[in-house]
SEFIFI-187265 format. One record per residue: residue number from 1; residue in one letter; x, z, y of N, C-alpha, C, O, CB in turn. Coordinates in nm, 2 decimals. Glycine has a CB too. Example, Ala and Ser with C-alpha at 12.3 -4.5 7.8 and 13.67 -1.06 7.14 Angstrom:
<rs>
{r 1, 'A', {1.32, 0.78, -0.57}, {1.23, 0.78, -0.45}, {1.32, 0.78, -0.33}, {1.42, 0.85, -0.33}, {1.13, 0.90, -0.45}}
{r 2, 'S', {1.28, 0.71, -0.22}, {1.37, 0.71, -0.11}, {1.29, 0.79, 0.00}, {1.34, 0.80, 0.11}, {1.41, 0.57, -0.06}}
</rs>
This chain:
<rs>
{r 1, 'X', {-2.61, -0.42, -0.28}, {-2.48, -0.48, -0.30}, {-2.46, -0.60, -0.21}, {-2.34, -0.62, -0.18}, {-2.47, -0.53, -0.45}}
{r 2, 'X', {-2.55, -0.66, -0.16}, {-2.54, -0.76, -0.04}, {-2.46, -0.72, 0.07}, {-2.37, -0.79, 0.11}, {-2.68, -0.79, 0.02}}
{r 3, 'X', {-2.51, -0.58, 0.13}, {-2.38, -0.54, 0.21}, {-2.21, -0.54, 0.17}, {-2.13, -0.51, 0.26}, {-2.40, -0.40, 0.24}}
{r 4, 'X', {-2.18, -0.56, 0.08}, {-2.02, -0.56, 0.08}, {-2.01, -0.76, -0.02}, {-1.92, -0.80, -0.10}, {-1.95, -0.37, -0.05}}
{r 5, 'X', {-2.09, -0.81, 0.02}, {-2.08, -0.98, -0.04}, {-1.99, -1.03, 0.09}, {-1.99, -0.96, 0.19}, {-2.27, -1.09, -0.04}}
{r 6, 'X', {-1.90, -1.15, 0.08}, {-1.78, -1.20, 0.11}, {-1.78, -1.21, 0.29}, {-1.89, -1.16, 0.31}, {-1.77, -1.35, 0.03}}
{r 7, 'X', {-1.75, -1.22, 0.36}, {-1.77, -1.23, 0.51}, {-1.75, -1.37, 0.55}, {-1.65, -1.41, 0.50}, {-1.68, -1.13, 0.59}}
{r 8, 'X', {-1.84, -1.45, 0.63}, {-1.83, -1.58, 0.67}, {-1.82, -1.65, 0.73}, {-1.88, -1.75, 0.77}, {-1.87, -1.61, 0.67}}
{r 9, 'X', {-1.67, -1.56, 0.78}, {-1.59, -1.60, 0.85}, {-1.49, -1.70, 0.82}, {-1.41, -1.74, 0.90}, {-1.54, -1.52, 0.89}}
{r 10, 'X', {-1.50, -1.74, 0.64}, {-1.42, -1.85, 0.57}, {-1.20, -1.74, 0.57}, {-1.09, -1.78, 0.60}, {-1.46, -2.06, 0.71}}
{r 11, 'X', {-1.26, -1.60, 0.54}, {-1.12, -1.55, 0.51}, {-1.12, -1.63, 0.36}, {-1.01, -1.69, 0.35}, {-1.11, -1.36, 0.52}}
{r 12, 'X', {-1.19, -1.63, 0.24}, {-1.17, -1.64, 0.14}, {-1.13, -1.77, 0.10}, {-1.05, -1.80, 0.01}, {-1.25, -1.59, 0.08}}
{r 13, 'X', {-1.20, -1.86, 0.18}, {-1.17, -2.03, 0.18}, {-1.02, -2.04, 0.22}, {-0.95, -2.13, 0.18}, {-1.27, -2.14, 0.30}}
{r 14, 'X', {-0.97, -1.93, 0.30}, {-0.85, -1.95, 0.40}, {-0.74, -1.90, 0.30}, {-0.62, -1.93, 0.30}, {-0.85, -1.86, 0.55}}
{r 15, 'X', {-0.80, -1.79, 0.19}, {-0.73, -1.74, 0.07}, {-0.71, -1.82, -0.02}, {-0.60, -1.81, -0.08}, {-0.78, -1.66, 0.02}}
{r 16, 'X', {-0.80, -1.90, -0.06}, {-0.78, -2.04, -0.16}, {-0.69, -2.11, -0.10}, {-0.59, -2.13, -0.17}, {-0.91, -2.15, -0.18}}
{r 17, 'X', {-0.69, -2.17, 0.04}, {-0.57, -2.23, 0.02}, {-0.46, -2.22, 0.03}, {-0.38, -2.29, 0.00}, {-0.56, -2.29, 0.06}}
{r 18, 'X', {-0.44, -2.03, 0.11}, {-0.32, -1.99, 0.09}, {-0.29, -2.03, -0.06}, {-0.19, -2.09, -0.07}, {-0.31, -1.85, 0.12}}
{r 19, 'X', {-0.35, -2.01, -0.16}, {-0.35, -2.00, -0.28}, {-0.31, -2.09, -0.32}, {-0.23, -2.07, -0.41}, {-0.44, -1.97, -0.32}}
{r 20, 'X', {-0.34, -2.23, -0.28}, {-0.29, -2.38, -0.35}, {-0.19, -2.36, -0.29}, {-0.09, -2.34, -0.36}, {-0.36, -2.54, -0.32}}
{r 21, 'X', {-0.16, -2.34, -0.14}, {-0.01, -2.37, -0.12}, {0.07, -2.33, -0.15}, {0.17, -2.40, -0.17}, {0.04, -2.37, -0.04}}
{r 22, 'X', {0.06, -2.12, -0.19}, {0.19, -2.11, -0.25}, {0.17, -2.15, -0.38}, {0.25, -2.24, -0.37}, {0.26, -1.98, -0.24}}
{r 23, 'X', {0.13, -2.16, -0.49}, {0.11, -2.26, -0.63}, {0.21, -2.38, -0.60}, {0.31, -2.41, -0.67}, {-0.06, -2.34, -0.65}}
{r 24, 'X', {0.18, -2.44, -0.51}, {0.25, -2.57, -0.52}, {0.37, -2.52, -0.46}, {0.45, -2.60, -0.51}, {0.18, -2.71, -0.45}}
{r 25, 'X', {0.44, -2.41, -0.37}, {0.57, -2.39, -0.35}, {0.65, -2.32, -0.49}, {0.75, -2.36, -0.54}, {0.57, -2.29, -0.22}}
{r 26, 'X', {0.58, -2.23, -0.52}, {0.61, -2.16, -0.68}, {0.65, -2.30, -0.80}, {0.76, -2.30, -0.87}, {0.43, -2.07, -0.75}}
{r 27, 'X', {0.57, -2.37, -0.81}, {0.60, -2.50, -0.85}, {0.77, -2.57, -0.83}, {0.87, -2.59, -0.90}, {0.49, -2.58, -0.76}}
{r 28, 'X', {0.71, -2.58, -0.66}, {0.83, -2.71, -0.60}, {1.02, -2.62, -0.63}, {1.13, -2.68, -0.66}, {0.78, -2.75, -0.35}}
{r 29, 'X', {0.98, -2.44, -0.59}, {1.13, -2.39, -0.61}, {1.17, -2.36, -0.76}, {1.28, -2.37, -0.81}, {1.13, -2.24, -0.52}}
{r 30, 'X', {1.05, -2.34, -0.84}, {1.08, -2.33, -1.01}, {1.16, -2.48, -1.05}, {1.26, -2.49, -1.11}, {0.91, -2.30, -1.11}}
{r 31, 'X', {1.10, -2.56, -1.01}, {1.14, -2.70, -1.05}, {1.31, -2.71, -0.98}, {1.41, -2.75, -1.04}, {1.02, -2.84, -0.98}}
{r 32, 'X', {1.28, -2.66, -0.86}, {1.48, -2.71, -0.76}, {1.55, -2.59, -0.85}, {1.67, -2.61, -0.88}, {1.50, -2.67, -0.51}}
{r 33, 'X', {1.51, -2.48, -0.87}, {1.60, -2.38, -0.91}, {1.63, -2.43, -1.04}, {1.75, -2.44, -1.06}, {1.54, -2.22, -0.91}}
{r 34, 'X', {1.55, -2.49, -1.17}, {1.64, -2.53, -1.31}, {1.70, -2.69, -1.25}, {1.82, -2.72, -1.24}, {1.51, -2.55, -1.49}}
{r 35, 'X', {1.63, -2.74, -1.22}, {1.72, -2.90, -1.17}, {1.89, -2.85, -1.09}, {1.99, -2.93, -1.10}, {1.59, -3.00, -1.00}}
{r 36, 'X', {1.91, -2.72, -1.02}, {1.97, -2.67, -0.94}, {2.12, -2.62, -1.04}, {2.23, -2.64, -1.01}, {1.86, -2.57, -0.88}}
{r 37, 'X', {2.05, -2.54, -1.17}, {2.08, -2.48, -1.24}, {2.17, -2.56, -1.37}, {2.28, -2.52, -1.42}, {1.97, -2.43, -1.26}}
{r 38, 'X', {2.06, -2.72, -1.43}, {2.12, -2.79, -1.52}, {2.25, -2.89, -1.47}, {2.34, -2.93, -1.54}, {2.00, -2.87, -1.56}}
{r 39, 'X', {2.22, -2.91, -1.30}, {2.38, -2.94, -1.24}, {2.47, -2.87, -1.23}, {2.57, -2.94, -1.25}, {2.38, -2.98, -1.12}}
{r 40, 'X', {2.51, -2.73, -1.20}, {2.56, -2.64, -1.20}, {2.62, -2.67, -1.38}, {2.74, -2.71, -1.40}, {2.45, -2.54, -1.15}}
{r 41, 'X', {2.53, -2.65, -1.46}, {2.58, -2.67, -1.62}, {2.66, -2.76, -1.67}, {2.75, -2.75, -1.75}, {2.48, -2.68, -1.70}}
{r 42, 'X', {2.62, -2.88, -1.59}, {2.67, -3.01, -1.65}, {2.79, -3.06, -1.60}, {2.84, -3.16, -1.64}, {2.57, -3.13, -1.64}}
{r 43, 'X', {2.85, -2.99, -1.49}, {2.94, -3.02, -1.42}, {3.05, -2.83, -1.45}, {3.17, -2.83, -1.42}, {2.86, -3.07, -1.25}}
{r 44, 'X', {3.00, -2.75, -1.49}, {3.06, -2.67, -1.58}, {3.10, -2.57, -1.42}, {3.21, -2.51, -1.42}, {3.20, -2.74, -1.69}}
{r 45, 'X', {3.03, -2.56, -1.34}, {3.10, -2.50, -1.16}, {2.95, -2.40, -1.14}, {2.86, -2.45, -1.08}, {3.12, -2.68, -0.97}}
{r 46, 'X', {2.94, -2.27, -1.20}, {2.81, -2.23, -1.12}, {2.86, -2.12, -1.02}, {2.95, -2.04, -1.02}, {2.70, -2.17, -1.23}}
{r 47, 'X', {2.73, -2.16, -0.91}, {2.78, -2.03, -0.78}, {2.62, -1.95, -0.80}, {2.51, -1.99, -0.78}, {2.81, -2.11, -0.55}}
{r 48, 'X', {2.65, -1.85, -0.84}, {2.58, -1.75, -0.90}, {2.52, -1.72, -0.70}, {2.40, -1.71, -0.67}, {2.69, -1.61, -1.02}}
{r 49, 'X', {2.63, -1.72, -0.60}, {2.53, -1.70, -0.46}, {2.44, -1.79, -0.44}, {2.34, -1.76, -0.37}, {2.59, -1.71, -0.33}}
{r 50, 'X', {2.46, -1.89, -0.48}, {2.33, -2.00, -0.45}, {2.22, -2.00, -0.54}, {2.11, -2.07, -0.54}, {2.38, -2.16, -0.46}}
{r 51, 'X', {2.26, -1.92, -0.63}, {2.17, -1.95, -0.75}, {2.06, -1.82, -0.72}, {1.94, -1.82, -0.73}, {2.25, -1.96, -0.91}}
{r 52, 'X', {2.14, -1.71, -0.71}, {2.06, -1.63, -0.67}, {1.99, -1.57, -0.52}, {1.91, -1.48, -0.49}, {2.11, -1.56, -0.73}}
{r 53, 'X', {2.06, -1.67, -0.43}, {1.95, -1.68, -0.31}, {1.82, -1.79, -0.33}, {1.72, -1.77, -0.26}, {2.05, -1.73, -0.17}}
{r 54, 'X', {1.82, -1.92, -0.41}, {1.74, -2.00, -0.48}, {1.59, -1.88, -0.55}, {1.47, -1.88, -0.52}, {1.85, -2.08, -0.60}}
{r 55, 'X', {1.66, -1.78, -0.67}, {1.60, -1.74, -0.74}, {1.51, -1.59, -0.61}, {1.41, -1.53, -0.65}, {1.71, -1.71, -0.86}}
{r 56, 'X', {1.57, -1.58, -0.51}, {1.51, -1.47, -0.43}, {1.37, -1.52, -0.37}, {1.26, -1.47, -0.39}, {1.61, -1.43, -0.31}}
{r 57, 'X', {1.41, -1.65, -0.30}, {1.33, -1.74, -0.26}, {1.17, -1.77, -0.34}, {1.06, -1.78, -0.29}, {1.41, -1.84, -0.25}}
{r 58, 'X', {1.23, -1.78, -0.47}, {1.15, -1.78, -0.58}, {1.03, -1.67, -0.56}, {0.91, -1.66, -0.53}, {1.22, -1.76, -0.69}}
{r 59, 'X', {1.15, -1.57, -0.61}, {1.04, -1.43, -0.63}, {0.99, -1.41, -0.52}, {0.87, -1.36, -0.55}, {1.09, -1.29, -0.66}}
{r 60, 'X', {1.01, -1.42, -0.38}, {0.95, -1.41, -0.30}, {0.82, -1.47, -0.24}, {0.74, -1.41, -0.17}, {1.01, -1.40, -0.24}}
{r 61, 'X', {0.80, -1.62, -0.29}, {0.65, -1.69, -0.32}, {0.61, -1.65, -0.38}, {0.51, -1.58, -0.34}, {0.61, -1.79, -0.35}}
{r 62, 'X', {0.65, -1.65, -0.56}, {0.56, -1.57, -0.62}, {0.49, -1.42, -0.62}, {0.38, -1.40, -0.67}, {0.61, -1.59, -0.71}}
{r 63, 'X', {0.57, -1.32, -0.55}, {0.51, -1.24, -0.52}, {0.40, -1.25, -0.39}, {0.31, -1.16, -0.38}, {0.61, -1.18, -0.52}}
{r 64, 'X', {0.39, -1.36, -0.29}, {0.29, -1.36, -0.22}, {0.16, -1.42, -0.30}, {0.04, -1.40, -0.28}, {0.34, -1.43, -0.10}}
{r 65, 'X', {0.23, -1.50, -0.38}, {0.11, -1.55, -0.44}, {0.04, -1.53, -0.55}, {-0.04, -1.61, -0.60}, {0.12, -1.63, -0.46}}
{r 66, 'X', {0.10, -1.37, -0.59}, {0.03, -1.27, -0.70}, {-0.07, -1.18, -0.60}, {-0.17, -1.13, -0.65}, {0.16, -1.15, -0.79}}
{r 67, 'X', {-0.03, -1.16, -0.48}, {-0.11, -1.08, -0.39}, {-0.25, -1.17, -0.36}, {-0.35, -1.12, -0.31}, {-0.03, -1.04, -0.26}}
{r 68, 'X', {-0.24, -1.29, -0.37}, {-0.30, -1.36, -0.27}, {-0.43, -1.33, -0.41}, {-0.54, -1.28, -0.41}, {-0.23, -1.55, -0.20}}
{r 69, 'X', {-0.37, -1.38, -0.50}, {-0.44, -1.42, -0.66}, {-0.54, -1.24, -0.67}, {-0.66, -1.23, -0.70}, {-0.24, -1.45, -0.84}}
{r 70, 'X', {-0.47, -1.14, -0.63}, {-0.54, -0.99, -0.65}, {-0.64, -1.02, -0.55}, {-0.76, -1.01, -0.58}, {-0.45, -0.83, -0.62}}
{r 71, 'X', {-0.61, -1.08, -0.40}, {-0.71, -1.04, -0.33}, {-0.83, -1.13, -0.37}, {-0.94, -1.08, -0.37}, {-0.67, -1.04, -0.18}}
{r 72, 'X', {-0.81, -1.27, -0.40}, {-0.88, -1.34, -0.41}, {-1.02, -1.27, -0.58}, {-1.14, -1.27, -0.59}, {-0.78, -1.49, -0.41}}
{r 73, 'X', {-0.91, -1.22, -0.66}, {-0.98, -1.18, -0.79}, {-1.10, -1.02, -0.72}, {-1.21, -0.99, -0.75}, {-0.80, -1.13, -0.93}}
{r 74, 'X', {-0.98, -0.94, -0.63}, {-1.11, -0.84, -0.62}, {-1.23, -0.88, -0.52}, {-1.34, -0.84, -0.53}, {-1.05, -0.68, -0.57}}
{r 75, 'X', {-1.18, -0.98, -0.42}, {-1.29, -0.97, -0.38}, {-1.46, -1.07, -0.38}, {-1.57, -1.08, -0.32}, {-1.24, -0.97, -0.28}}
{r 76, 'X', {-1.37, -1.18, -0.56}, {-1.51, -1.19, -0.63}, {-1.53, -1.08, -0.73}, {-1.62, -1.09, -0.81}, {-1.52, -1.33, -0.70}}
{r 77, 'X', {-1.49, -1.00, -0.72}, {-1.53, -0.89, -0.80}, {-1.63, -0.77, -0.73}, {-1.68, -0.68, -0.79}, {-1.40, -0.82, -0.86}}
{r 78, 'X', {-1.64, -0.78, -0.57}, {-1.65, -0.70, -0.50}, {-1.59, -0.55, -0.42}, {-1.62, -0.48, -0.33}, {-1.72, -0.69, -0.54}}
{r 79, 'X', {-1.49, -0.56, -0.50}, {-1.37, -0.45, -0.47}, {-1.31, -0.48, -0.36}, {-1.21, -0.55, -0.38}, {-1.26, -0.44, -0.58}}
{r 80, 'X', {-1.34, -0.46, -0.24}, {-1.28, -0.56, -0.12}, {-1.27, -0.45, -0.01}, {-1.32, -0.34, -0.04}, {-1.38, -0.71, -0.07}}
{r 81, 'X', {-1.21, -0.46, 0.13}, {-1.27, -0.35, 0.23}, {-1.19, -0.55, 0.33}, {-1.15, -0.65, 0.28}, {-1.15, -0.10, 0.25}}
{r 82, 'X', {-1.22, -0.52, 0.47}, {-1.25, -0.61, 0.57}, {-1.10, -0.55, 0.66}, {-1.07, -0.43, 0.67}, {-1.43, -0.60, 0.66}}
{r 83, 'X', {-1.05, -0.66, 0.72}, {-0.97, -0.59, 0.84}, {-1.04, -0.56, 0.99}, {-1.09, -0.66, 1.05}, {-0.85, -0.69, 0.88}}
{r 84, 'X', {-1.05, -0.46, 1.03}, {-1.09, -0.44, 1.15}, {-1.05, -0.50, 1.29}, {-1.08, -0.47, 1.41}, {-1.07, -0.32, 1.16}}
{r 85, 'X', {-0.95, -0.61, 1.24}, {-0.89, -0.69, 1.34}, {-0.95, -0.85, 1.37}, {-0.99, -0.91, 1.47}, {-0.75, -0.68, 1.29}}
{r 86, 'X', {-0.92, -0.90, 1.24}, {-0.93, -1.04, 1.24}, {-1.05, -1.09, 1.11}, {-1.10, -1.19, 1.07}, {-0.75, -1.11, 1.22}}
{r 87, 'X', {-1.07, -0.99, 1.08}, {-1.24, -0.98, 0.94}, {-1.18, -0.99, 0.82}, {-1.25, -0.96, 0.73}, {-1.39, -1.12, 0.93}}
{r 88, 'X', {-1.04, -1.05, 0.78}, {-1.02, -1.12, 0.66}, {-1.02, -0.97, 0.55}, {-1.00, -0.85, 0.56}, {-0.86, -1.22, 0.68}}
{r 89, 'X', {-1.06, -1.06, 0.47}, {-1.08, -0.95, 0.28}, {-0.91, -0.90, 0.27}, {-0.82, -0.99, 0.29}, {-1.14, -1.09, 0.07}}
{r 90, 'X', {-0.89, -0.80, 0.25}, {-0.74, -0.70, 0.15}, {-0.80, -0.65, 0.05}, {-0.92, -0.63, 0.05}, {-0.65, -0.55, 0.24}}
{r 91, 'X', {-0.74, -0.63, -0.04}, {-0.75, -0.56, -0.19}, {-0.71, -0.42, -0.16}, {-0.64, -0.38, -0.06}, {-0.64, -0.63, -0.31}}
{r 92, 'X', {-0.75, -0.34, -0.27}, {-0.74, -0.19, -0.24}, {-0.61, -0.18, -0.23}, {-0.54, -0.25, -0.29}, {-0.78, -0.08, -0.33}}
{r 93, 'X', {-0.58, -0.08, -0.13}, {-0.48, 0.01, -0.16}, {-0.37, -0.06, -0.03}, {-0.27, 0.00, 0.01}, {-0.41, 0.01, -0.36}}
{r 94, 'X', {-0.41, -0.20, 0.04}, {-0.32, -0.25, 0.13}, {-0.29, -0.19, 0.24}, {-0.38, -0.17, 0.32}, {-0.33, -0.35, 0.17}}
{r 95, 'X', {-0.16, -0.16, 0.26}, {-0.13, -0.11, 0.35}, {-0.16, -0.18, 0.52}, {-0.22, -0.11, 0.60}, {-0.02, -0.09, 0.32}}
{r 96, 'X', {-0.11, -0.29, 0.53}, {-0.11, -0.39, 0.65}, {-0.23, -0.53, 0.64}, {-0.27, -0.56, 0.52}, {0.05, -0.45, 0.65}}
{r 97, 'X', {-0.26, -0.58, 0.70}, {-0.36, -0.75, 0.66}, {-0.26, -0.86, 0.63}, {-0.15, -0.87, 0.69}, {-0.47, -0.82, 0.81}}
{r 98, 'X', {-0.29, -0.91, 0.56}, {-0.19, -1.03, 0.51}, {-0.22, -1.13, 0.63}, {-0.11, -1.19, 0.65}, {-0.24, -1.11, 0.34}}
{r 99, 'X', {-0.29, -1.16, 0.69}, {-0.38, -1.19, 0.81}, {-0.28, -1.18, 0.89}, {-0.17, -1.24, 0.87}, {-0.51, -1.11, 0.83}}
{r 100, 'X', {-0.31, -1.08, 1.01}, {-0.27, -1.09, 1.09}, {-0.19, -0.93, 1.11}, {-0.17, -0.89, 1.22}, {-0.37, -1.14, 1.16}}
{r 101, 'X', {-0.15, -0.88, 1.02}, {-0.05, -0.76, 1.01}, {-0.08, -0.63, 1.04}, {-0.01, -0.53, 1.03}, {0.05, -0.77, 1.10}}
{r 102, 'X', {-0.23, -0.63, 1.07}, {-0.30, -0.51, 1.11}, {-0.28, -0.36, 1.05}, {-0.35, -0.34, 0.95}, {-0.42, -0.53, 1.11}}
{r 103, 'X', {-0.21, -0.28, 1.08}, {-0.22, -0.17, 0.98}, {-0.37, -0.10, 0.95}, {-0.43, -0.04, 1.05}, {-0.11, -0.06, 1.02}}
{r 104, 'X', {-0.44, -0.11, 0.80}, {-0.52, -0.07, 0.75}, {-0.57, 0.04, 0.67}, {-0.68, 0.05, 0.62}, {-0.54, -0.13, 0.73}}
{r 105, 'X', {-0.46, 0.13, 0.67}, {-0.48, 0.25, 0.61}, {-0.46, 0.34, 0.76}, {-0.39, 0.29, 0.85}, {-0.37, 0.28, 0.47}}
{r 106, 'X', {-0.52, 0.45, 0.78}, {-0.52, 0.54, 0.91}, {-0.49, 0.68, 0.85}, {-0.52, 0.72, 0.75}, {-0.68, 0.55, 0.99}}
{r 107, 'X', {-0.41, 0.74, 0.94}, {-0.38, 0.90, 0.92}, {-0.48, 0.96, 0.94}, {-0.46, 1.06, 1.01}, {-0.30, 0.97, 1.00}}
{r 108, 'X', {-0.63, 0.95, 0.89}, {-0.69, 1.06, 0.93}, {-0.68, 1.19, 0.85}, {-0.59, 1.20, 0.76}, {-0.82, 1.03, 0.94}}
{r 109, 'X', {-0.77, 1.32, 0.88}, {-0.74, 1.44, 0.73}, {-0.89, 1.46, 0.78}, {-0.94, 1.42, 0.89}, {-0.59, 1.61, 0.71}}
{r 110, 'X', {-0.92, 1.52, 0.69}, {-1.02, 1.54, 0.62}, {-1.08, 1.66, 0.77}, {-1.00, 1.69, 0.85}, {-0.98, 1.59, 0.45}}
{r 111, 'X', {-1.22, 1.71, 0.77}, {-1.20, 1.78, 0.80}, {-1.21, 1.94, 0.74}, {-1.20, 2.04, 0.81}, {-1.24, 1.74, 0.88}}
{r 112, 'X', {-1.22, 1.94, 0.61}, {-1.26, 2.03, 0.57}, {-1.09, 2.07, 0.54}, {-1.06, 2.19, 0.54}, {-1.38, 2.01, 0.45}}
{r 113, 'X', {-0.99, 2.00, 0.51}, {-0.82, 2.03, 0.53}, {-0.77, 2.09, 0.61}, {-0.70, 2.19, 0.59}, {-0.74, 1.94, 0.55}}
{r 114, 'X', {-0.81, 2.03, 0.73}, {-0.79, 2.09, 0.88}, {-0.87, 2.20, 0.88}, {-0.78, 2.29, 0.90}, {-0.82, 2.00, 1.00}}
{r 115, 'X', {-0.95, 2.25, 0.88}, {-1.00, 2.38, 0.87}, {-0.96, 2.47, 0.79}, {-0.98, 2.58, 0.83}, {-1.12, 2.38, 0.85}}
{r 116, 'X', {-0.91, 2.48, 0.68}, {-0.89, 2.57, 0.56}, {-0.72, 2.57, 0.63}, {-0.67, 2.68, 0.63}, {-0.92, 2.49, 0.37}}
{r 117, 'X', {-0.63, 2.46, 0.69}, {-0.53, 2.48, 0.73}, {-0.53, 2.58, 0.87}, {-0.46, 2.68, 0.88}, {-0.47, 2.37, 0.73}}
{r 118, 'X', {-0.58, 2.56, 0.92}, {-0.61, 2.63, 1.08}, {-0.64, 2.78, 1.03}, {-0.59, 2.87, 1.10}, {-0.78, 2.57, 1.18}}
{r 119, 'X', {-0.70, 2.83, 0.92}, {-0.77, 2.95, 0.87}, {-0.67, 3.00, 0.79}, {-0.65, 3.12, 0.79}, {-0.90, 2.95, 0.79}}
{r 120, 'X', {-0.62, 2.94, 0.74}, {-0.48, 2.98, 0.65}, {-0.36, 3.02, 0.74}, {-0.30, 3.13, 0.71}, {-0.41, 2.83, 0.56}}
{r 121, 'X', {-0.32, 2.95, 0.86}, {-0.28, 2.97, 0.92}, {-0.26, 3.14, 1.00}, {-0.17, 3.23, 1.00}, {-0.32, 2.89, 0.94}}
{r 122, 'X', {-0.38, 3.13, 1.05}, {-0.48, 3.28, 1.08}, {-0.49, 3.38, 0.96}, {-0.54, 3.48, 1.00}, {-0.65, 3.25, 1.11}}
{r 123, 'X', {-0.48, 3.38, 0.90}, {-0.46, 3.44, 0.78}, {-0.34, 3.55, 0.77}, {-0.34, 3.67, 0.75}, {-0.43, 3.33, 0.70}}
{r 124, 'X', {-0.22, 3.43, 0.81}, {-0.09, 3.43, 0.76}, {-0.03, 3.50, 0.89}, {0.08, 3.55, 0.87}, {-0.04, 3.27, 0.72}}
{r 125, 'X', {-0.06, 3.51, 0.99}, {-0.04, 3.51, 1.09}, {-0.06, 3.69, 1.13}, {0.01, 3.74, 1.22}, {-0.12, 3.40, 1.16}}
{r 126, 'X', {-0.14, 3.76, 1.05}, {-0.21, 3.90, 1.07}, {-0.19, 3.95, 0.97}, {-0.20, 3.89, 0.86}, {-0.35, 3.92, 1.10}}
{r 127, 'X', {-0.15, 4.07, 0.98}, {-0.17, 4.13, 0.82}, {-0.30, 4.21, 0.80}, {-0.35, 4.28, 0.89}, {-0.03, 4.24, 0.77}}
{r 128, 'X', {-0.35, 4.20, 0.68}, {-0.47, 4.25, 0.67}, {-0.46, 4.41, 0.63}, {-0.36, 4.44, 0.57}, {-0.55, 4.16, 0.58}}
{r 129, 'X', {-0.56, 4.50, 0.66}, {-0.57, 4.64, 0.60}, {-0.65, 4.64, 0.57}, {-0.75, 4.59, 0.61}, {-0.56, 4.74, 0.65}}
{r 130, 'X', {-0.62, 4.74, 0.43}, {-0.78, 4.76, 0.39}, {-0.87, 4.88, 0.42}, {-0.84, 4.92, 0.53}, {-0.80, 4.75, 0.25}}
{r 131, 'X', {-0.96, 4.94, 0.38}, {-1.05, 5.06, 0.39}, {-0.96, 5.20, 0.42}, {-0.98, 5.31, 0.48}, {-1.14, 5.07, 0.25}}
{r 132, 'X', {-0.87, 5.16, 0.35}, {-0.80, 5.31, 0.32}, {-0.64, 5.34, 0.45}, {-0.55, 5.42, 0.47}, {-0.74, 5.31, 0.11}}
{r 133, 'X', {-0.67, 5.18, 0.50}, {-0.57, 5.20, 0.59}, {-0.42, 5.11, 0.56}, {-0.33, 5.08, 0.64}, {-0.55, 5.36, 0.60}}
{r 134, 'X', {-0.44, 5.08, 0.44}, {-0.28, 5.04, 0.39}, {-0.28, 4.90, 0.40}, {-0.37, 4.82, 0.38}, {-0.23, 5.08, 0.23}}
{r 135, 'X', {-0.18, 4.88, 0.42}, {-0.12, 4.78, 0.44}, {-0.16, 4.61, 0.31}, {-0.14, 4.65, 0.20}, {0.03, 4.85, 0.43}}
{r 136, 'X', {-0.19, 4.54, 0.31}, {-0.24, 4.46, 0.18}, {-0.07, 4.39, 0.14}, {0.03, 4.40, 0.21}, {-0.39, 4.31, 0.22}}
{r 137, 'X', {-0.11, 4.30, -0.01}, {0.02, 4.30, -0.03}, {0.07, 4.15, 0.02}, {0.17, 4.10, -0.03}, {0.04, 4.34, -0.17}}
{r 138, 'X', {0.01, 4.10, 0.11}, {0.03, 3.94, 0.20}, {0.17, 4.07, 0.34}, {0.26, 4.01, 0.39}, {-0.23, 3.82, 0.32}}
{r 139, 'X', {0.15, 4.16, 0.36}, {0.17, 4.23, 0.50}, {0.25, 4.35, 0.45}, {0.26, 4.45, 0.53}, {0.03, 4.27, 0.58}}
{r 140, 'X', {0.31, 4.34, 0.34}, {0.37, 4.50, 0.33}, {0.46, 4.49, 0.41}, {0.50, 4.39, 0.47}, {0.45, 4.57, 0.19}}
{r 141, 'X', {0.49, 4.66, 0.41}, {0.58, 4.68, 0.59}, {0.73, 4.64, 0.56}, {0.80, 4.60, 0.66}, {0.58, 4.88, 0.67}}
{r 142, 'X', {0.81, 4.67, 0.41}, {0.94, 4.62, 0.37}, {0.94, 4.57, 0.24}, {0.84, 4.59, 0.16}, {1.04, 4.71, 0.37}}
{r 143, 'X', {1.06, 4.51, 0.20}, {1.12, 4.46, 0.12}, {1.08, 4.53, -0.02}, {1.08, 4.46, -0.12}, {1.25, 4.47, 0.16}}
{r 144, 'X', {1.05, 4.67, -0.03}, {1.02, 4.77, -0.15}, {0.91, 4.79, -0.10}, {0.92, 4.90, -0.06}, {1.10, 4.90, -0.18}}
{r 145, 'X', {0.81, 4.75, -0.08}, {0.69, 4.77, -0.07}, {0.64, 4.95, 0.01}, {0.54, 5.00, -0.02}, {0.65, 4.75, -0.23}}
{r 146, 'X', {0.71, 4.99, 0.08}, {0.68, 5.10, 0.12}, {0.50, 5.13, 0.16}, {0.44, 5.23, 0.13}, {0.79, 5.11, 0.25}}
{r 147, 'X', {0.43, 5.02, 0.23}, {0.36, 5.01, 0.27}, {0.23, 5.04, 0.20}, {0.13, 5.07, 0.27}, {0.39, 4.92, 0.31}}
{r 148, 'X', {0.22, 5.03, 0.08}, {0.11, 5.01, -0.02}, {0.06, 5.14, -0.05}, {0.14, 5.22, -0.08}, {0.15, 4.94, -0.15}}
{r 149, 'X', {-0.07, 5.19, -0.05}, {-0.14, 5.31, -0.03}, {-0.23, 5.35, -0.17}, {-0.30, 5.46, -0.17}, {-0.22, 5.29, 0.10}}
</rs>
């Protein structure tokens, strides 16, 4: 299990403080958006555009800072994979590095996919006969089965 322990390159220290900072932005816009909100009330004038470009702003830290909170949680859990770019820890399933943008998932296929497709292919491609000469039923010769022996 030593092979997959944190990398020390200080990504995770770099994740903590992502971590305090957006906290303290999640903080600073929750606090301007009701302060934002109780003026709006008290003066009886709300602009629902300001309020809900305020409130976007919002969700949009907090959502960096629910990611930050998963990566930081799986990768004291060990659940982690590395970017091949810049080393920093992602949580399963990320598409890109929070890091430095690297895309981390690859098109590869399998190769046992690619083979069964290449053969399938070939397959599909011939019609098979059997012993007796006729036609199989992937290859009949029409529409009504004339072919079948």
């Amino acid at each position: 299990m030593a092979s997959r322990s944190l990398p020390a390159n200080g990504s995770v220290a770099k994740l903590r403080a992502r971590q305090r900072e957006l906290a303290q932005r999640v903080a600073e816009l929750t606090w301007d958006l009701g302060g934002l909100t109780y003026e709006m009330a008290i003066r009886d004038h709300y602009r629902l555009d300001v309020l809900a470009r305020r409130a976007a702003e919002l969700q949009e830290a907090d959502a960096q800072l629910g990611e930050v909170q998963r990566l930081l949680a799986s990768s004291e859990a060990g659940v982690h994979g590395q970017c091949s770019s810049c080393g920093a820890v992602h949580s399963r399933g990320a598409a890109y590095c929070w890091q430095c943008g690297a895309p981390l998932l690859s098109e590869a296929r399998p190769e046992a996919l690619s083979a069964a497709a290449s053969g399938a292919a070939a397959a599909s491609g011939a019609a098979a006969v059997n012993s007796a000469g006729a036609v199989n039923a992937a290859g009949a010769n029409d529409a009504f089965g004339a072919g079948r022996g």
